[in-house]
Rosetta silent file (secondary structure, phi, psi, omega in degrees, C-alpha in Angstrom):
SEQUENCE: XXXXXXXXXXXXXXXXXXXXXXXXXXXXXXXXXXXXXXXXXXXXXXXXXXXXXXXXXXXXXXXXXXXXXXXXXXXXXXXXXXXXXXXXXXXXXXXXXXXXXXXXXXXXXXXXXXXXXXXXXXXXXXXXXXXXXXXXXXXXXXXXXXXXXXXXXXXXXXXXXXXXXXXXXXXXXXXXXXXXXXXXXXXXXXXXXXXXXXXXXXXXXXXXXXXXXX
SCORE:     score description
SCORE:     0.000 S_00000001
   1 L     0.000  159.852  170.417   81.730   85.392   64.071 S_00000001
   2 E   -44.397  121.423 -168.958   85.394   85.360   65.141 S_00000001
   3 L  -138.676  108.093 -165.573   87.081   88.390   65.600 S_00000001
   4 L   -89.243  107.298 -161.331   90.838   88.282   65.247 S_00000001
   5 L   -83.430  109.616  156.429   92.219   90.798   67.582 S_00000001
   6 L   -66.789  118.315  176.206   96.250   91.675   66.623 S_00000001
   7 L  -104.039 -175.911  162.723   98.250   92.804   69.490 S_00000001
   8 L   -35.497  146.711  170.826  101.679   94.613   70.035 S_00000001
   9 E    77.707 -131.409  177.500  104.206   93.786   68.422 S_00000001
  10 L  -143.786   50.397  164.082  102.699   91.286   65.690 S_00000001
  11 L   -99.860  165.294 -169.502  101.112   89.049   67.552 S_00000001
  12 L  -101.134   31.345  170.144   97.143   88.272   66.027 S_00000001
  13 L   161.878  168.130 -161.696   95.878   87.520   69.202 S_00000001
  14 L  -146.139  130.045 -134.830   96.995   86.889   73.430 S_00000001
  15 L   -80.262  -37.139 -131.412   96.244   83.850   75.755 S_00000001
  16 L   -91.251  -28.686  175.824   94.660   87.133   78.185 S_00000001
  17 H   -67.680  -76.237 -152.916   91.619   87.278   75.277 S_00000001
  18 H   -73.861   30.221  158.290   90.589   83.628   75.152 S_00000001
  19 H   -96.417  -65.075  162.296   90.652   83.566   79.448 S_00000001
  20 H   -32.813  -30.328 -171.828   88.056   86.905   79.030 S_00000001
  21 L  -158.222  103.238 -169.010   86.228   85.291   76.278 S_00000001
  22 L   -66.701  -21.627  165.109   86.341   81.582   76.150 S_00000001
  23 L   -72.386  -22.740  176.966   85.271   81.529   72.303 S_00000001
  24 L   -75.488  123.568  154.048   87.977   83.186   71.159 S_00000001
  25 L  -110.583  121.296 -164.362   91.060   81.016   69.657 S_00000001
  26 L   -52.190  148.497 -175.884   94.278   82.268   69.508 S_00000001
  27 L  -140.380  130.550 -165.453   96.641   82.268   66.147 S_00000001
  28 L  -117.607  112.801  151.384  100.382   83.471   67.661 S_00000001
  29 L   172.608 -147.357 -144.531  102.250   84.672   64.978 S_00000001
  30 L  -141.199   78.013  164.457  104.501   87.533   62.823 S_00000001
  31 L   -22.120  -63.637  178.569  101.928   89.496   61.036 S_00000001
  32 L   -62.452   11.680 -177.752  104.931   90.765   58.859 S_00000001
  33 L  -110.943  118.701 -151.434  105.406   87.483   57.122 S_00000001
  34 L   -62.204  -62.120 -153.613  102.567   87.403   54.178 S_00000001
  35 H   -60.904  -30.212 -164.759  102.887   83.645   53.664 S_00000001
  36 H  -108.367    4.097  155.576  102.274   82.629   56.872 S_00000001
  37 H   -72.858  -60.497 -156.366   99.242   85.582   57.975 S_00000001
  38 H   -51.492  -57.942 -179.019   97.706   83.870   54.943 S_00000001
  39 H   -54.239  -42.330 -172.625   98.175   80.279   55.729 S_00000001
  40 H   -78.347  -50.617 -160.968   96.861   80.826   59.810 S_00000001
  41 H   -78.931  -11.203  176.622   93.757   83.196   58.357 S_00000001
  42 H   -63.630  -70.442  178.185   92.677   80.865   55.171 S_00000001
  43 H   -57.944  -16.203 -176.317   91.328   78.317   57.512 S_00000001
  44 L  -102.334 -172.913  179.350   89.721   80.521   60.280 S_00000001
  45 L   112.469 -176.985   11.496   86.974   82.383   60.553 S_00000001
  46 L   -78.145 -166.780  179.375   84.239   83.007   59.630 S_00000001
  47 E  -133.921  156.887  179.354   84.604   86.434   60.532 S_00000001
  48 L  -129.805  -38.938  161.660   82.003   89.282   60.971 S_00000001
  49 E  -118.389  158.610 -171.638   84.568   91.736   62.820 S_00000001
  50 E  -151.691  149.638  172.500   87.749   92.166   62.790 S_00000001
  51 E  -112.883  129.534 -167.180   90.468   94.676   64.817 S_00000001
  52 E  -132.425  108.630 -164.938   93.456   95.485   63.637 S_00000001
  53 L  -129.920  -44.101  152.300   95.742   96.732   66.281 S_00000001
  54 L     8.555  144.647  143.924   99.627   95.553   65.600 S_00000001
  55 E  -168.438  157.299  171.214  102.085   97.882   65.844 S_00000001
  56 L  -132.703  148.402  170.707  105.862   99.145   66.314 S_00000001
  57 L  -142.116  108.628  156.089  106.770  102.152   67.169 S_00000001
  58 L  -128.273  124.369 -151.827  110.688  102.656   66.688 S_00000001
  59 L   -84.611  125.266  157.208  111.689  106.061   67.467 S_00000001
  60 E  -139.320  163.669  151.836  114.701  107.623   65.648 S_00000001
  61 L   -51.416  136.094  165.327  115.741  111.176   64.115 S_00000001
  62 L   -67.693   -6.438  176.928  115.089  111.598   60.763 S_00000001
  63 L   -83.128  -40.860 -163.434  118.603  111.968   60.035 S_00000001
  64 L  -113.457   43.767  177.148  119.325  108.919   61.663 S_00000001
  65 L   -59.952  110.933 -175.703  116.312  106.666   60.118 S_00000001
  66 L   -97.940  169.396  177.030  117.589  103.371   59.510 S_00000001
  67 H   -62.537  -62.667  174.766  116.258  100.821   56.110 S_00000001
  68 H   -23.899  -54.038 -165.620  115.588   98.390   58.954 S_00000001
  69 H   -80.789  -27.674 -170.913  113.588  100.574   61.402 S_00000001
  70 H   -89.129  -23.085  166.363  111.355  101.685   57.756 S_00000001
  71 H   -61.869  -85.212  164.638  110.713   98.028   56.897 S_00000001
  72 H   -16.249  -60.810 -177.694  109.972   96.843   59.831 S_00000001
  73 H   -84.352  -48.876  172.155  106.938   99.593   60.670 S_00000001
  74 H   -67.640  -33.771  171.598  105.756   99.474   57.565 S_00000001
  75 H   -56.188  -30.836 -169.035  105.131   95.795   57.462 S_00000001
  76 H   -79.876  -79.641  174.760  104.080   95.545   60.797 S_00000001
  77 H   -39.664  -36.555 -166.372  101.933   99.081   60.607 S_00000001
  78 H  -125.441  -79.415 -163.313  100.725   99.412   57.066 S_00000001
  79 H   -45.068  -68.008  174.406  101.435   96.206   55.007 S_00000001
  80 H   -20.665  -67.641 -163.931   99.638   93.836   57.618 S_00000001
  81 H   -54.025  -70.286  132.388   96.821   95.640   58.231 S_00000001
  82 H    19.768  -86.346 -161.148   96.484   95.853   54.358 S_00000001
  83 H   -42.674  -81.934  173.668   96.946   92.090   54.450 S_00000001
  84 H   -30.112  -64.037 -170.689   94.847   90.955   57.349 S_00000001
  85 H   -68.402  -21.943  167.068   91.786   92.854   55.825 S_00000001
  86 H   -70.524  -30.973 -165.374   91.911   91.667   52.330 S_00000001
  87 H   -78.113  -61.149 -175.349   91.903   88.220   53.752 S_00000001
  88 H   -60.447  -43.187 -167.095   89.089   88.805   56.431 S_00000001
  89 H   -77.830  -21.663  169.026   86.548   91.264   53.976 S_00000001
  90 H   -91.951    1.910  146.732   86.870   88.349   51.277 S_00000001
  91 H   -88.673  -30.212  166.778   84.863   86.317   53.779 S_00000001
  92 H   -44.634  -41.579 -164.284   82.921   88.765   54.958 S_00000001
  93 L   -97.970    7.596 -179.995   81.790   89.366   51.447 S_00000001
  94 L   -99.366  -39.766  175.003   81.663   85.582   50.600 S_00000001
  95 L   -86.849   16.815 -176.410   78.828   84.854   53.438 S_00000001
  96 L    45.099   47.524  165.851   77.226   88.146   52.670 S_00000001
  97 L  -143.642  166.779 -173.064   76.295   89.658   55.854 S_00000001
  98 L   -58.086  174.686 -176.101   77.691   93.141   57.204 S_00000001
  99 L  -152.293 -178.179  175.214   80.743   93.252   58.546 S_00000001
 100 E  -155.358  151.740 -179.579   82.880   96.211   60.469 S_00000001
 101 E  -137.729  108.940  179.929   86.577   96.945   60.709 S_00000001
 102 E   -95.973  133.727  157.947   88.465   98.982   63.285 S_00000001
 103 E  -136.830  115.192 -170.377   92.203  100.009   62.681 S_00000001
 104 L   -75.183  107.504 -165.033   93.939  101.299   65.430 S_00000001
 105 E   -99.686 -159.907 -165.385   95.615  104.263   64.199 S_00000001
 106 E  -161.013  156.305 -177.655   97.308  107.245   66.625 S_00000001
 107 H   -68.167    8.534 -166.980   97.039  111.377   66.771 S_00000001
 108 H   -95.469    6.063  166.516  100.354  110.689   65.367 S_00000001
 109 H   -87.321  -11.314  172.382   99.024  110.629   62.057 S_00000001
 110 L  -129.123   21.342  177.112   98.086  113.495   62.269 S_00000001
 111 L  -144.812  128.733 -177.892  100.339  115.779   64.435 S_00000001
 112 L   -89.876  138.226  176.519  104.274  115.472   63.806 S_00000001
 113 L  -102.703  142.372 -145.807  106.523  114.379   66.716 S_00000001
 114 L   -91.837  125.303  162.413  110.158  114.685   67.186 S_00000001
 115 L    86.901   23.915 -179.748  112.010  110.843   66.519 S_00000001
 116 E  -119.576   28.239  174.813  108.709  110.081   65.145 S_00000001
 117 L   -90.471  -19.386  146.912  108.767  110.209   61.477 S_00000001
 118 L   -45.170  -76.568 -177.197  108.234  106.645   60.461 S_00000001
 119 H   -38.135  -60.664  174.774  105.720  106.166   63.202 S_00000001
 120 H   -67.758  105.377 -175.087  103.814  109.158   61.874 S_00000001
 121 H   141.106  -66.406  179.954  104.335  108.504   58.481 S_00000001
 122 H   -69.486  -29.394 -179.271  102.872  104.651   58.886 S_00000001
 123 L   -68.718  -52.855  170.368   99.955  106.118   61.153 S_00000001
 124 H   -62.365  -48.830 -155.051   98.925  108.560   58.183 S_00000001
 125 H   -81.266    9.570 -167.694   98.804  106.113   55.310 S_00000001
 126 H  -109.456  -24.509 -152.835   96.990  103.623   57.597 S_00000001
 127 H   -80.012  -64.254  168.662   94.426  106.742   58.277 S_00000001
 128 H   -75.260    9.882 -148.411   94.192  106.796   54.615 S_00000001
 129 H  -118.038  -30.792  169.056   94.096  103.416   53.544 S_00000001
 130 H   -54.148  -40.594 -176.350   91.042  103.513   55.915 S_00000001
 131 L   -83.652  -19.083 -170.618   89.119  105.706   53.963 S_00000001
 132 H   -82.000  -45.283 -168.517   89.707  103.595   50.671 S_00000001
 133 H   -79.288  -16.958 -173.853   89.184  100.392   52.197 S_00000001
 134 H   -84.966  -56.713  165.948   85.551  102.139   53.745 S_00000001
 135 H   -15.401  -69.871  173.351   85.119  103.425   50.067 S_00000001
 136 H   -71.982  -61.647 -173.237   85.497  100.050   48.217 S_00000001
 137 H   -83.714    8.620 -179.234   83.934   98.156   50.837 S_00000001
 138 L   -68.140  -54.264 -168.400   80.955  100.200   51.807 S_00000001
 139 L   -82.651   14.874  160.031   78.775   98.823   49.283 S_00000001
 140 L   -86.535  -89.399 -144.103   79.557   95.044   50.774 S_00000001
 141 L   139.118   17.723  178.570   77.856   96.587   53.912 S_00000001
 142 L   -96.395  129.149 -157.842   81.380   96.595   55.577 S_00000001
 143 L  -110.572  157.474  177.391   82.169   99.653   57.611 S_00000001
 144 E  -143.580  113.330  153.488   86.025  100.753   58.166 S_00000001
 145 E  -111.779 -154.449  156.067   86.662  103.327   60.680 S_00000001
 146 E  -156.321  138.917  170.567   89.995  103.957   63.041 S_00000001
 147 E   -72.512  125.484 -169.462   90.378  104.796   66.818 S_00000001
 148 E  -127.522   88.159  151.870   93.524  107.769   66.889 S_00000001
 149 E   -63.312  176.171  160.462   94.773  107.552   70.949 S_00000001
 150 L  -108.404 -160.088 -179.169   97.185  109.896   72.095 S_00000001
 151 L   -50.941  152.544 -167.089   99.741  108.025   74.033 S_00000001
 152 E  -149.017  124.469  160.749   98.167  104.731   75.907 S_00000001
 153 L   -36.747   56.557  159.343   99.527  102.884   79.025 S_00000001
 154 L  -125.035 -140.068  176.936  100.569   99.617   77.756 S_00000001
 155 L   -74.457  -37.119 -165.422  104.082   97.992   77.313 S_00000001
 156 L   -74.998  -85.583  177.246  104.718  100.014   74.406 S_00000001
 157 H   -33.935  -96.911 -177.755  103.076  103.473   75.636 S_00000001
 158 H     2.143  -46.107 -121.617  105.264  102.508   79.071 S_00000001
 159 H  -120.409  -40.436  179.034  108.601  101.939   77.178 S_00000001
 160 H  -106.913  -30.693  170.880  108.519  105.083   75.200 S_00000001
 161 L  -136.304   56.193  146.383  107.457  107.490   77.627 S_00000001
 162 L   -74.570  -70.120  151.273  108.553  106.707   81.109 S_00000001
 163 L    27.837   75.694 -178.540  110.697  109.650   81.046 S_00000001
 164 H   -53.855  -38.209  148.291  109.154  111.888   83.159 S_00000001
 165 H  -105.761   40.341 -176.163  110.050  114.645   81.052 S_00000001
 166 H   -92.170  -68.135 -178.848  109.537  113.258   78.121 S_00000001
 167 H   -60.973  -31.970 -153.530  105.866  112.595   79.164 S_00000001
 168 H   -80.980  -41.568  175.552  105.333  116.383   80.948 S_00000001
 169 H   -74.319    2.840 -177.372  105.907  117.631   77.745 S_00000001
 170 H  -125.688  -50.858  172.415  103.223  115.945   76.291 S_00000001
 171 H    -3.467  -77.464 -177.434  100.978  115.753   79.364 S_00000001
 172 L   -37.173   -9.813 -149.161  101.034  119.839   79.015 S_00000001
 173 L  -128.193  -28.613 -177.633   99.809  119.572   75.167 S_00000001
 174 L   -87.690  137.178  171.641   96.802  117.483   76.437 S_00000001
 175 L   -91.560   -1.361  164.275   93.938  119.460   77.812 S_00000001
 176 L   -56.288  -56.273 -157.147   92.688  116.772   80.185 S_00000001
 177 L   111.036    7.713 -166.334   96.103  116.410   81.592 S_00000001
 178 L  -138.949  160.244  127.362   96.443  112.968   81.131 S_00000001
 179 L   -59.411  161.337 -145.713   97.246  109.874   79.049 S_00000001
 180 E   -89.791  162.057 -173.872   94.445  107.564   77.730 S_00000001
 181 L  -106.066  164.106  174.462   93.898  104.211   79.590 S_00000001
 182 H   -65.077  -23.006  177.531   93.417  100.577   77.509 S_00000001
 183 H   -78.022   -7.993 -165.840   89.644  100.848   78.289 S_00000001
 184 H   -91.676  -43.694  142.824   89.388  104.011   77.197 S_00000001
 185 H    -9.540  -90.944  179.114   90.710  102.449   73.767 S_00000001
 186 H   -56.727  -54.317  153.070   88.908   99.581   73.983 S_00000001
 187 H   -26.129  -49.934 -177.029   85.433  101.329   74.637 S_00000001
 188 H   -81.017  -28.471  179.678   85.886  103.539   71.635 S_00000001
 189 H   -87.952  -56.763  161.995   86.687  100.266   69.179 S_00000001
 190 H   -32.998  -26.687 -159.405   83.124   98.811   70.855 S_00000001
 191 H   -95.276   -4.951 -175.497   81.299  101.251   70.355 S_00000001
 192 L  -125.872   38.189  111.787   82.376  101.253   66.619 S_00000001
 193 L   -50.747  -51.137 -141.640   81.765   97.764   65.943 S_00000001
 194 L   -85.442  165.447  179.449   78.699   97.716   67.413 S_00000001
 195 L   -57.343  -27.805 -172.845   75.322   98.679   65.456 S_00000001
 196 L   -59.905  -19.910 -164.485   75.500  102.053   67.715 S_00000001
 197 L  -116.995   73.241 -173.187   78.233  103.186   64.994 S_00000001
 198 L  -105.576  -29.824  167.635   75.740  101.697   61.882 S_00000001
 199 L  -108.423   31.977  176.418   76.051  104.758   59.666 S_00000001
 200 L   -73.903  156.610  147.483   79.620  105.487   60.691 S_00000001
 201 L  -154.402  178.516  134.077   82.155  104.762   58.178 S_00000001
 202 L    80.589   -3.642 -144.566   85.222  105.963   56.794 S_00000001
 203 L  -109.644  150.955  174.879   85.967  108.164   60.164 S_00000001
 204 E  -116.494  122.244  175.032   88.871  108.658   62.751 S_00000001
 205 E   -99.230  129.795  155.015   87.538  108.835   66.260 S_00000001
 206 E   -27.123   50.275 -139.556   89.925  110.891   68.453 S_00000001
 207 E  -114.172   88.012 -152.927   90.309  109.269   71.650 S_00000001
 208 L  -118.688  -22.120 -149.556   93.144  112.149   72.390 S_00000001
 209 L    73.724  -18.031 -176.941   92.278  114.180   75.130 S_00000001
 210 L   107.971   33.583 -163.442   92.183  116.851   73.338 S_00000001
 211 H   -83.212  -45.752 -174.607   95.794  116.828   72.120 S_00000001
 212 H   -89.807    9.722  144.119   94.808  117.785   68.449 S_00000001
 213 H   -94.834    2.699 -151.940   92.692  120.746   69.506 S_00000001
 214 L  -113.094    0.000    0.000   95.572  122.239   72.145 S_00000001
């Protein structure tokens, strides 16, 4: 089946997937706007997996939180995902056969960070929304976990911590020493698609470094 990968930002997929995988077709569009996730995902499919990876991450003080910057991440962060998954699990559960769901969540749900109270704050409820959605949907045969990076080398990761001592403090908190790569990501959301993760559910795999034992 189809598996509609959501990238930064809102888009639900990136011309760099269907050149890697020629089966894939792309649907370019703004995850936070309901009517028009529904209207691209009613017609596609079917689906058997699905990834849910969107995100924003805009950093402010909590003092200086704007209505804007709290809209914004939750639609994009929480509300989507939400969205996307209601849409995809009532096909899953209309052809009857298992299905699996990754949602790419961050260690920031569960360790608080300085300008980072939205972002942590949309990162937890997506953590929990995980376990509900595994909960309800277990007994389809539909599995829900989420992948929790620590910081990750993409446009985003890049953007927010190029600062070299911005990142050094956080390096120092990791016991590898390092920041996670996209394969290192991507590896951890295969393996819990895949059949290898068949009585997984409900679970946050780490992929951290060790930042949330340090």
């Amino acid at each position: 089946g189809g598996t509609p990968l959501s990238g930064d930002g809102a888009a639900a997929s990136g011309p760099g997937s269907a050149l890697l995988c020629p089966g894939i077709e792309p649907l370019c569009l703004d995850l936070a706007d309901w009517e028009a996730t529904e209207a691209a995902l009613r017609s596609a499919g079917p689906f058997e997996l699905l990834v849910n990876n969107a995100a924003v991450a805009l950093l402010q003080p909590f003092l200086e939180v704007t209505r804007e910057a709290l809209d914004r991440s939750l639609d994009v962060n929480l509300r989507s995902v939400l969205h996307v998954s209601q849409i995809v699990a009532r096909q899953m559960i209309a052809q009857g056969v298992p299905g699996a769901i990754v949602n790419v969540s961050s260690q920031a749900s569960q360790r608080a960070l300085r300008d980072h109270a939205v972002y942590c704050s949309t990162k937890s409820a997506l953590d929990m929304l995980s376990k509900v959605m595994a909960m309800e949907l277990g007994p389809h045969k539909i599995r829900v976990n989420t992948v929790n990076p620590t910081v990750v080398m993409t446009d985003m990761g890049r953007i927010n911590w190029s600062d070299p001592q911005k990142s050094a403090a956080m390096i120092n908190r990791i016991p590898l020493g390092k920041f996670a790569e996209v394969d290192d990501v991507v590896n951890s959301i295969l393996f819990l698609l895949s059949d290898k993760s068949a009585m997984t559910t409900g679970s946050s795999l780490m992929v951290d470094g060790g930042f949330l034992v340090s």
